[in-house]
N, CA, C, O and CB atoms as a CASP TS submission, in Angstrom:
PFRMAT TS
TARGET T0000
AUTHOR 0000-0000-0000
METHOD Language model
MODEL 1
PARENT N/A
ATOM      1  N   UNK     1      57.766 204.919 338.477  1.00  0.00           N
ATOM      2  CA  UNK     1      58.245 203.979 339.469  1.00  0.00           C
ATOM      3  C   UNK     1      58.530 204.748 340.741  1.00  0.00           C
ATOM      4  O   UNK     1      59.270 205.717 340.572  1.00  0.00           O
ATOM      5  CB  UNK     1      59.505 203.218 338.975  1.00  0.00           C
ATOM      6  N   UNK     2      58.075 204.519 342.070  1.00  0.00           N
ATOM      7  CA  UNK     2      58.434 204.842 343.077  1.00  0.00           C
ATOM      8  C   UNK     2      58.874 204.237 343.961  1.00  0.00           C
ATOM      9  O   UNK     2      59.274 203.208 343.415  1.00  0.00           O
ATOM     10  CB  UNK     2      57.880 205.279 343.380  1.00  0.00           C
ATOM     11  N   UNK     3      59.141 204.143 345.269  1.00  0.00           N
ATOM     12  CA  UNK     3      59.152 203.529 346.567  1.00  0.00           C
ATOM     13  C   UNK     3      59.462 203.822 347.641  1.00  0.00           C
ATOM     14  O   UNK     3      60.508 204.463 347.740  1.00  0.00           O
ATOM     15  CB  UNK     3      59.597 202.793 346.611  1.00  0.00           C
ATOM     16  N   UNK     4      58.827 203.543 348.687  1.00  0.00           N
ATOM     17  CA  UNK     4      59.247 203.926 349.860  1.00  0.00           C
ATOM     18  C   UNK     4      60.795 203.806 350.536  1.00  0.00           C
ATOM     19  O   UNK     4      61.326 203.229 349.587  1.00  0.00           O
ATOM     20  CB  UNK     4      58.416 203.315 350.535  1.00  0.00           C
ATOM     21  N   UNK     5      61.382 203.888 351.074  1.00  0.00           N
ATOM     22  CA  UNK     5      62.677 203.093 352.280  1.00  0.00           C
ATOM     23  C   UNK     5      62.299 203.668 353.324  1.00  0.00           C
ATOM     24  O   UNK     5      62.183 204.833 353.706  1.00  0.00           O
ATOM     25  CB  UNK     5      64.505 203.384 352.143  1.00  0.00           C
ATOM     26  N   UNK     6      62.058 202.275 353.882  1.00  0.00           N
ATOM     27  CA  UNK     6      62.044 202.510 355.525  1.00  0.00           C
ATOM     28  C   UNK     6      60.453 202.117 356.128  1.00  0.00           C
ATOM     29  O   UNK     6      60.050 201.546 357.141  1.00  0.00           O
ATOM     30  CB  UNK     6      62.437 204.376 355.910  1.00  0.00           C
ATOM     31  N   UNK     7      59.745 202.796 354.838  1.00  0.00           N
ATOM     32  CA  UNK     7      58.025 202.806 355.725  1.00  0.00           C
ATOM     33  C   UNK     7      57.195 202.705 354.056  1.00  0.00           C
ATOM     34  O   UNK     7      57.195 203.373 353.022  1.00  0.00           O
ATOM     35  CB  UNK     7      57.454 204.967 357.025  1.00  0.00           C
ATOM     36  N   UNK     8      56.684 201.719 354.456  1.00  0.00           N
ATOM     37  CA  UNK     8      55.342 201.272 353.535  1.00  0.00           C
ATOM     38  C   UNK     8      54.072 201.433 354.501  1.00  0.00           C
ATOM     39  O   UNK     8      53.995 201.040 355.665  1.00  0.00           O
ATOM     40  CB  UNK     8      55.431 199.492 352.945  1.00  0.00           C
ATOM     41  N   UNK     9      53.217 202.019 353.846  1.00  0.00           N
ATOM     42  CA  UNK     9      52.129 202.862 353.885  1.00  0.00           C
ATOM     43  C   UNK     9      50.900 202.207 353.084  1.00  0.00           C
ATOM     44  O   UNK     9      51.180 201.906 351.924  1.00  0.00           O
ATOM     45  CB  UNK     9      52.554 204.231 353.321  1.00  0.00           C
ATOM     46  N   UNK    10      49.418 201.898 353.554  1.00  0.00           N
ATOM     47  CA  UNK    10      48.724 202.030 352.414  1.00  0.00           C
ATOM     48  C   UNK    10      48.027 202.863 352.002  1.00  0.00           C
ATOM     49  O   UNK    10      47.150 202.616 351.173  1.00  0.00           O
ATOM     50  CB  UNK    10      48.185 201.358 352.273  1.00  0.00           C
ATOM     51  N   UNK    11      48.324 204.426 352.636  1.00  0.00           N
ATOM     52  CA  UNK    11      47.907 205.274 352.139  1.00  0.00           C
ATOM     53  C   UNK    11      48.733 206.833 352.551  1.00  0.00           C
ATOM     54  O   UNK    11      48.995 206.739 353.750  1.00  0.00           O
ATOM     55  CB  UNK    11      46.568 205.053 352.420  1.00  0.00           C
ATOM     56  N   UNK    12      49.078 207.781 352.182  1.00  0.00           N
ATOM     57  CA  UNK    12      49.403 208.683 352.515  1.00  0.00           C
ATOM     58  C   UNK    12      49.258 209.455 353.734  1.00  0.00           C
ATOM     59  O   UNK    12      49.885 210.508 353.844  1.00  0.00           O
ATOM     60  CB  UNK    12      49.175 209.036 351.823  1.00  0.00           C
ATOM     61  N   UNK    13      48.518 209.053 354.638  1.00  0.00           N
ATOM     62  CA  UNK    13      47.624 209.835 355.496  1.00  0.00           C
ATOM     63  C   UNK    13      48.479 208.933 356.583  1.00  0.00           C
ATOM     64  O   UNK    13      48.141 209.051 357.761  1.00  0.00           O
ATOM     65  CB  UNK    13      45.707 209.774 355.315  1.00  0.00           C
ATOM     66  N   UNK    14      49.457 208.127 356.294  1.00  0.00           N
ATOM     67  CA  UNK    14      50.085 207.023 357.633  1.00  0.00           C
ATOM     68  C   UNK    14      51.140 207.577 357.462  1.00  0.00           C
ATOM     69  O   UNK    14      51.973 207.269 358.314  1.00  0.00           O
ATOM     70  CB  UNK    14      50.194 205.211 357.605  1.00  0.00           C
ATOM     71  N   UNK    15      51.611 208.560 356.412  1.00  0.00           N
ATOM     72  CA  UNK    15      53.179 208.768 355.953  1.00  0.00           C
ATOM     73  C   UNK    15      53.293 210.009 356.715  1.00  0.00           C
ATOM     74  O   UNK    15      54.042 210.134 357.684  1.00  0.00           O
ATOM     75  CB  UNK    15      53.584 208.942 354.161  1.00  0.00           C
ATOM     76  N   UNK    16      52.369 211.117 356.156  1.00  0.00           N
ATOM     77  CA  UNK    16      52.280 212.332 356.668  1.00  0.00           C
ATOM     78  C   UNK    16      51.553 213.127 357.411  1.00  0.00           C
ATOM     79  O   UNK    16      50.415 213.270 356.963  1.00  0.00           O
ATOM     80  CB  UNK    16      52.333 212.771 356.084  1.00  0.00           C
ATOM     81  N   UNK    17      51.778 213.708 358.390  1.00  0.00           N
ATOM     82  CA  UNK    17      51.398 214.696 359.250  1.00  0.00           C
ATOM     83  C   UNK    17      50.535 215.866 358.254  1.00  0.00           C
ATOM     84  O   UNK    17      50.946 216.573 357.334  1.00  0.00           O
ATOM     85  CB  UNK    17      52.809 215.279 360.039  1.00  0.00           C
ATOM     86  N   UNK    18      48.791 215.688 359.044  1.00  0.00           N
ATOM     87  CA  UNK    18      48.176 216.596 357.644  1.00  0.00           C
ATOM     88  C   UNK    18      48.464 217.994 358.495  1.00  0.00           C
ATOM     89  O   UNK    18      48.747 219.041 357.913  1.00  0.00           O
ATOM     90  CB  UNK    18      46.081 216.285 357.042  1.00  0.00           C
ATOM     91  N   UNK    19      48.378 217.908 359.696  1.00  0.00           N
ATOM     92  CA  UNK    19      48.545 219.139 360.032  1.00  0.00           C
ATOM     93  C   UNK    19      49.425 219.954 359.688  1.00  0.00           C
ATOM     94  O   UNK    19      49.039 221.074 359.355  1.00  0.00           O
ATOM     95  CB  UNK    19      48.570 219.192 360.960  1.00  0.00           C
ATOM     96  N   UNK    20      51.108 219.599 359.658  1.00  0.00           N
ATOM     97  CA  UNK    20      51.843 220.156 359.108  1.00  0.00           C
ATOM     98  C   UNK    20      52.823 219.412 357.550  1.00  0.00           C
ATOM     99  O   UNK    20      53.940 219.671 357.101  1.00  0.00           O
ATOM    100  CB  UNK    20      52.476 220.521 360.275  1.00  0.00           C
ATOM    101  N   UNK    21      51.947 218.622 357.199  1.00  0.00           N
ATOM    102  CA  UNK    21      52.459 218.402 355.718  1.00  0.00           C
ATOM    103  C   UNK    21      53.812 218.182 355.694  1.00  0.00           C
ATOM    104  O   UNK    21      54.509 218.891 354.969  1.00  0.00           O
ATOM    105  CB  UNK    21      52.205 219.556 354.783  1.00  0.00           C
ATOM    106  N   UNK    22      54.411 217.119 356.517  1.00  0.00           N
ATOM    107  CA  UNK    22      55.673 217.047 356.397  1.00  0.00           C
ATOM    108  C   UNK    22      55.363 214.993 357.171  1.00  0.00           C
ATOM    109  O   UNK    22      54.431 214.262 357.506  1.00  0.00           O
ATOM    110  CB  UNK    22      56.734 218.665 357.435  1.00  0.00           C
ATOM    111  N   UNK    23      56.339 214.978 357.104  1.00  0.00           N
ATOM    112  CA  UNK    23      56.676 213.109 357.049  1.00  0.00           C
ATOM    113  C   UNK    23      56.873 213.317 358.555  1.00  0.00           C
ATOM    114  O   UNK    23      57.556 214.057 359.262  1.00  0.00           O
ATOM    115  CB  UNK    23      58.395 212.237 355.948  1.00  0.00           C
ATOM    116  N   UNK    24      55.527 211.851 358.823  1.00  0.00           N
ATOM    117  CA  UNK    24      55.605 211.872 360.407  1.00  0.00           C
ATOM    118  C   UNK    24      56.972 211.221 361.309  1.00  0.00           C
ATOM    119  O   UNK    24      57.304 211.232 362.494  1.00  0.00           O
ATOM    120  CB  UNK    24      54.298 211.016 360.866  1.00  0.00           C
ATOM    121  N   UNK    25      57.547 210.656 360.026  1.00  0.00           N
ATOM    122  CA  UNK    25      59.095 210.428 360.691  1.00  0.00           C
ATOM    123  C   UNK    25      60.084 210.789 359.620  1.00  0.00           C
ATOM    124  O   UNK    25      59.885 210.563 358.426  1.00  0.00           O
ATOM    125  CB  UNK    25      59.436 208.753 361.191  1.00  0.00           C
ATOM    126  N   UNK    26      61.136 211.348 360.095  1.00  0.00           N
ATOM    127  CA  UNK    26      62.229 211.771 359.168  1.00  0.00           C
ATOM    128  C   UNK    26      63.157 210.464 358.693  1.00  0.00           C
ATOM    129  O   UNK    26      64.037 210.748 357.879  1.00  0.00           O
ATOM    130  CB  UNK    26      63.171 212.917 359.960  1.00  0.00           C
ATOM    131  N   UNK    27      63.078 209.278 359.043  1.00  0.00           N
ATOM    132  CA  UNK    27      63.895 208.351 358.762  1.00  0.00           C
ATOM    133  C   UNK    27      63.027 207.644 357.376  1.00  0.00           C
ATOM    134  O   UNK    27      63.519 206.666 356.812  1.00  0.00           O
ATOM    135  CB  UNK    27      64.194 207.406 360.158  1.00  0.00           C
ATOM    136  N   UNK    28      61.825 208.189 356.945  1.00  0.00           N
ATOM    137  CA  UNK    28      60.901 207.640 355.952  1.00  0.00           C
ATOM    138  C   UNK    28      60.795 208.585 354.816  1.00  0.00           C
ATOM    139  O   UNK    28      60.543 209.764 355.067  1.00  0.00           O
ATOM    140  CB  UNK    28      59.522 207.369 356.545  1.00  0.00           C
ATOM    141  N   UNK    29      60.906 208.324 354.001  1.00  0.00           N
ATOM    142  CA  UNK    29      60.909 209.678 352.791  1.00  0.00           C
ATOM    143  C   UNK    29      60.648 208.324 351.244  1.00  0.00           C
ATOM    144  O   UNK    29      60.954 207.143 351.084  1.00  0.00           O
ATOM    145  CB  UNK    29      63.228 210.992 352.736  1.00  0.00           C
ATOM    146  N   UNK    30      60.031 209.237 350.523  1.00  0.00           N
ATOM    147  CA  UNK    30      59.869 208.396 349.003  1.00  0.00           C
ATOM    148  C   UNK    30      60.756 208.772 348.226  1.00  0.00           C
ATOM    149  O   UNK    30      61.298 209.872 348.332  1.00  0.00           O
ATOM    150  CB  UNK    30      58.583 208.574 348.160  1.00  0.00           C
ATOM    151  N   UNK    31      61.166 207.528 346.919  1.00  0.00           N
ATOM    152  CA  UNK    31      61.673 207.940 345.963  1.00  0.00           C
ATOM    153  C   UNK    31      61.066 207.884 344.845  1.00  0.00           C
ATOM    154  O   UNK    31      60.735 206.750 344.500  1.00  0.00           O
ATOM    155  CB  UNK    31      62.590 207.535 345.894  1.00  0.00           C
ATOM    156  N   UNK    32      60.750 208.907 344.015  1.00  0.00           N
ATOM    157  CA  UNK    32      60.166 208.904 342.657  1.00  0.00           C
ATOM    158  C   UNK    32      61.204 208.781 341.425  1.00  0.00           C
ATOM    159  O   UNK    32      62.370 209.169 341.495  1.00  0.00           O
ATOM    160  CB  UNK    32      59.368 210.211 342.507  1.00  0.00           C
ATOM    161  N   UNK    33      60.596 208.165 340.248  1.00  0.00           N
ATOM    162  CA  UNK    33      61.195 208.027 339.258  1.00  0.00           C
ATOM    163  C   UNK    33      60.320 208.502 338.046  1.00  0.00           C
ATOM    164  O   UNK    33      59.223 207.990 337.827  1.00  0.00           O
ATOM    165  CB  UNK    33      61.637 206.763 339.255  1.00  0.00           C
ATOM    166  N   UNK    34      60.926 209.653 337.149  1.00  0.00           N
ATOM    167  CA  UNK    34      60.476 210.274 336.072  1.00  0.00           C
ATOM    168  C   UNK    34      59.603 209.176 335.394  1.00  0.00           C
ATOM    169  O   UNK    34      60.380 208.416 334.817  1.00  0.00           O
ATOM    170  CB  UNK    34      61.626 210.849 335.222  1.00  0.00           C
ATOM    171  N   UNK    35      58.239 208.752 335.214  1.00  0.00           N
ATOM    172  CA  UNK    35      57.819 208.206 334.429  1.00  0.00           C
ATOM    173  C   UNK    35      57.713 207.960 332.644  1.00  0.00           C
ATOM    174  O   UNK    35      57.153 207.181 331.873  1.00  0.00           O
ATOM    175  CB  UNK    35      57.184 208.417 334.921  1.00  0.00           C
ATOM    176  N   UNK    36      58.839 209.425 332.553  1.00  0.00           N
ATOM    177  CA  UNK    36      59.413 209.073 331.179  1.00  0.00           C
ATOM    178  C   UNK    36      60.310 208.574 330.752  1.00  0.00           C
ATOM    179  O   UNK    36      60.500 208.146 329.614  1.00  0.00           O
ATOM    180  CB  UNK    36      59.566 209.719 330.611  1.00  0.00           C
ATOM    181  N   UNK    37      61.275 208.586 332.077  1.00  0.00           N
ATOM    182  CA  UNK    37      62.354 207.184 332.136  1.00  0.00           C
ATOM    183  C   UNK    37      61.834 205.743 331.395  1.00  0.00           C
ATOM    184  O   UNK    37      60.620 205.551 331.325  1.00  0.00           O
ATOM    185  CB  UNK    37      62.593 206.719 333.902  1.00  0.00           C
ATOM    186  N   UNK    38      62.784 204.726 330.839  1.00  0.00           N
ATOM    187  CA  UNK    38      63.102 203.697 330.420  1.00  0.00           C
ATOM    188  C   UNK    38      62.734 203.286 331.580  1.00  0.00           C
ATOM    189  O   UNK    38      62.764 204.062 332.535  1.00  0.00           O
ATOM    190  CB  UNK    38      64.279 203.459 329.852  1.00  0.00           C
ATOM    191  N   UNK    39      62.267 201.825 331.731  1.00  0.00           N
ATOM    192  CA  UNK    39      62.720 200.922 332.468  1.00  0.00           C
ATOM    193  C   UNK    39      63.791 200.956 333.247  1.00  0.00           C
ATOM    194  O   UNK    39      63.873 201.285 334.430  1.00  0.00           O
ATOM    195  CB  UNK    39      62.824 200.136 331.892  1.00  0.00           C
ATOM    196  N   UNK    40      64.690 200.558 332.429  1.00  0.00           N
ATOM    197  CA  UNK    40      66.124 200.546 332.836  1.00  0.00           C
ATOM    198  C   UNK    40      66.658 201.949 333.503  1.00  0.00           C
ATOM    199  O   UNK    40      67.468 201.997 334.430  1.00  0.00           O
ATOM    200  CB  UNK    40      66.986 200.212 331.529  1.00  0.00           C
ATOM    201  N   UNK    41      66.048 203.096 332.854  1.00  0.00           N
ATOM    202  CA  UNK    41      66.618 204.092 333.669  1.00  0.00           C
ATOM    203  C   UNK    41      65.926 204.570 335.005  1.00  0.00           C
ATOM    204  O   UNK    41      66.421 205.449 335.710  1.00  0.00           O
ATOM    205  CB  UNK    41      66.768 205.172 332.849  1.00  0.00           C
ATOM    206  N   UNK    42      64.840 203.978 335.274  1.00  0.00           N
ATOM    207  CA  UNK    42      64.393 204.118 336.641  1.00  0.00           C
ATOM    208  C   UNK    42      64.576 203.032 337.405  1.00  0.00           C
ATOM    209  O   UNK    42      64.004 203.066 338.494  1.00  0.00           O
ATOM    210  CB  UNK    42      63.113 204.440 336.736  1.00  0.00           C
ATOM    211  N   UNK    43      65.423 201.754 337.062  1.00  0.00           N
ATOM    212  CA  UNK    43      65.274 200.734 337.973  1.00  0.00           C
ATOM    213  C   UNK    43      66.983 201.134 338.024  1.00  0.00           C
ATOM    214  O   UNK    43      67.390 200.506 339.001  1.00  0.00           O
ATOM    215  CB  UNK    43      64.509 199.028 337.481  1.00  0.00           C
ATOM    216  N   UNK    44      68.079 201.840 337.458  1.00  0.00           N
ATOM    217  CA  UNK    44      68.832 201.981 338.011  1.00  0.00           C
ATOM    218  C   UNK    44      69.223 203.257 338.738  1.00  0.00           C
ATOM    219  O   UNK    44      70.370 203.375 339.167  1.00  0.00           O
ATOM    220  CB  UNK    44      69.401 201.564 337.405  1.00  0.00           C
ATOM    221  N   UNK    45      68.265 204.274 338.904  1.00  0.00           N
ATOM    222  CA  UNK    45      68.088 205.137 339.750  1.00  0.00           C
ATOM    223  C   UNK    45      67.962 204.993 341.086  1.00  0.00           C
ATOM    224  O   UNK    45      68.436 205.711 341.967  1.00  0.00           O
ATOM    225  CB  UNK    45      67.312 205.628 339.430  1.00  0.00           C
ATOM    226  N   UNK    46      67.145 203.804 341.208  1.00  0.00           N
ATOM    227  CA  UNK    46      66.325 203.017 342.177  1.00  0.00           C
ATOM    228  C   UNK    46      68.233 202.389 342.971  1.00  0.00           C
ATOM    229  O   UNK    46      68.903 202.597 343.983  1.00  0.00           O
ATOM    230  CB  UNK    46      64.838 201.454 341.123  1.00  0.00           C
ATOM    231  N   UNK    47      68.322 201.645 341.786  1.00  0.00           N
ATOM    232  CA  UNK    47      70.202 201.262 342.043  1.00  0.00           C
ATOM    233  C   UNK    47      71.030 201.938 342.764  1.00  0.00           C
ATOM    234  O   UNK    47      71.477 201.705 343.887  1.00  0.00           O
ATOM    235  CB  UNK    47      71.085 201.344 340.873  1.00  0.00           C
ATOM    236  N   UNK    48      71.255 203.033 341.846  1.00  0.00           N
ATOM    237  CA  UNK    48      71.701 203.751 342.391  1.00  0.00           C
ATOM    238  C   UNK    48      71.559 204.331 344.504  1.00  0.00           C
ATOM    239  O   UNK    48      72.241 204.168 345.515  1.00  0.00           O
ATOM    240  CB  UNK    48      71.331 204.439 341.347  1.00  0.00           C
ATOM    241  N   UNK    49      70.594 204.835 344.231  1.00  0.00           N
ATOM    242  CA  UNK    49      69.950 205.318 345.586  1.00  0.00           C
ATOM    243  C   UNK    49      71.061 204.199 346.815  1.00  0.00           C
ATOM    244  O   UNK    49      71.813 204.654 347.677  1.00  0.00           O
ATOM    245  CB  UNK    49      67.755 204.859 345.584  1.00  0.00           C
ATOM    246  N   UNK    50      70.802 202.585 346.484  1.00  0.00           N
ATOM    247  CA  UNK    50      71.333 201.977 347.041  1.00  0.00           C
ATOM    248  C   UNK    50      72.578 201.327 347.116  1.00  0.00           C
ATOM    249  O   UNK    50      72.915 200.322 347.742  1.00  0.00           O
ATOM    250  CB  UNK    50      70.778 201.602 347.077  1.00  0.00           C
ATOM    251  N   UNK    51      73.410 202.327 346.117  1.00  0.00           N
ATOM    252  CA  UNK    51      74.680 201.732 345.886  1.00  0.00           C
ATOM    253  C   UNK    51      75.056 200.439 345.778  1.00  0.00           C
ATOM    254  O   UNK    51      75.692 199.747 346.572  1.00  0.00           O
ATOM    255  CB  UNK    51      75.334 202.063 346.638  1.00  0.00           C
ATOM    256  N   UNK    52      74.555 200.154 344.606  1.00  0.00           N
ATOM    257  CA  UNK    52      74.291 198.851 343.632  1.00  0.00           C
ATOM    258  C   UNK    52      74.958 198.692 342.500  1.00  0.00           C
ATOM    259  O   UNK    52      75.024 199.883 342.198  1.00  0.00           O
ATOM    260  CB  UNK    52      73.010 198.750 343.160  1.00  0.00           C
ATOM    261  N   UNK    53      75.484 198.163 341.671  1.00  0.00           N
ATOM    262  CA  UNK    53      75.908 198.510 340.416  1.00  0.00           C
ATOM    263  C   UNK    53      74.767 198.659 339.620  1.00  0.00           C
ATOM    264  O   UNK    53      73.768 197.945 339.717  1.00  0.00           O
ATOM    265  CB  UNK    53      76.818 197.597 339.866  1.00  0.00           C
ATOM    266  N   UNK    54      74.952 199.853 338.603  1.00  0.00           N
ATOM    267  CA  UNK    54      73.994 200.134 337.425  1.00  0.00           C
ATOM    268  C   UNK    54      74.135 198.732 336.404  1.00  0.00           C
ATOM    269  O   UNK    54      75.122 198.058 336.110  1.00  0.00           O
ATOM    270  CB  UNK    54      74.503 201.719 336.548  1.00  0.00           C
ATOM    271  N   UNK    55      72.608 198.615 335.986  1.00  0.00           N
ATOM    272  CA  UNK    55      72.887 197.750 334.811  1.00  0.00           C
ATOM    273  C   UNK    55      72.870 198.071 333.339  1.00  0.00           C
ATOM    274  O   UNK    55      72.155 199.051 333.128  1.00  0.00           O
ATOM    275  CB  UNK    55      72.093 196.834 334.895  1.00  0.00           C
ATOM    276  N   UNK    56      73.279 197.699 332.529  1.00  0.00           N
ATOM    277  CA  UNK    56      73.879 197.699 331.439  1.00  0.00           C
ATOM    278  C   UNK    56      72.326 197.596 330.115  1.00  0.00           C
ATOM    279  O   UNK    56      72.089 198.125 329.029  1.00  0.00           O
ATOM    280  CB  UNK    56      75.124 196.307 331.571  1.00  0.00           C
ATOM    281  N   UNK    57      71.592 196.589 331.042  1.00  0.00           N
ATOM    282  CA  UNK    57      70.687 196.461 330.040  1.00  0.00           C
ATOM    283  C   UNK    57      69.667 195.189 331.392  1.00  0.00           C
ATOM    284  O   UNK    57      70.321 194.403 332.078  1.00  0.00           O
ATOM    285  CB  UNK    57      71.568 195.767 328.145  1.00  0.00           C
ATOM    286  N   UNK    58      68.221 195.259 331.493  1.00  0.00           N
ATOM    287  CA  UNK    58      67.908 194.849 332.761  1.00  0.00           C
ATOM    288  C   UNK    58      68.112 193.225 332.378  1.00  0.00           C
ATOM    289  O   UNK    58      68.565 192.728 331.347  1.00  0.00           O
ATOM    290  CB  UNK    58      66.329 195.415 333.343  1.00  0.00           C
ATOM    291  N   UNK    59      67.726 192.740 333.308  1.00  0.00           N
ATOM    292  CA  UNK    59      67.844 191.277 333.359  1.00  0.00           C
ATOM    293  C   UNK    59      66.769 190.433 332.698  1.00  0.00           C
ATOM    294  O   UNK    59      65.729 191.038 332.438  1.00  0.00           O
ATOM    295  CB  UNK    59      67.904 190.889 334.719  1.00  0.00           C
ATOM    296  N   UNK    60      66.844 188.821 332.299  1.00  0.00           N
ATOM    297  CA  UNK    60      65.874 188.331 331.888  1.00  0.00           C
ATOM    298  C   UNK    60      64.890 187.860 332.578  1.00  0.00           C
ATOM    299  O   UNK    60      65.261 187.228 333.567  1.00  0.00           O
ATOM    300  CB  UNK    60      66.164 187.682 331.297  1.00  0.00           C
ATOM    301  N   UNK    61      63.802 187.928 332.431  1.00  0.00           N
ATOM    302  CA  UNK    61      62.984 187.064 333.152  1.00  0.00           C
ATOM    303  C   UNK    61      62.604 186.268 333.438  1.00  0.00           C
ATOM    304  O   UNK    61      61.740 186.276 334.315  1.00  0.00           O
ATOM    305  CB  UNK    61      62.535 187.026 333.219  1.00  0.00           C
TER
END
């Protein structure tokens, strides 16, 4: 699970500067989530990040 804040991109090449390999704006950066994480433990990482309450167990659908 990942996501952007701030800047959605449809490709990498809009995010970053190839010349110097760094994020063409500092207010844009990604967040990754261990893909061996649970569900639940990457959607409250994700939570977290935004000072949210963690959940307990995710919601129904």
């Amino acid at each position: 699970m990942s996501h952007l804040h701030f800047q959605y991109a449809s490709g990498p090449e809009h995010l970053f500067d190839p010349e110097t390999n760094t994020l063409r704006s500092p207010i844009w950066y990604a967040t990754m989530c261990d893909a061996a994480g649970t569900l639940l433990e990457q959607c409250n990482i994700v939570r977290a990040l935004h000072r949210l309450p963690l959940w307990a167990e995710l919601p129904e659908k």
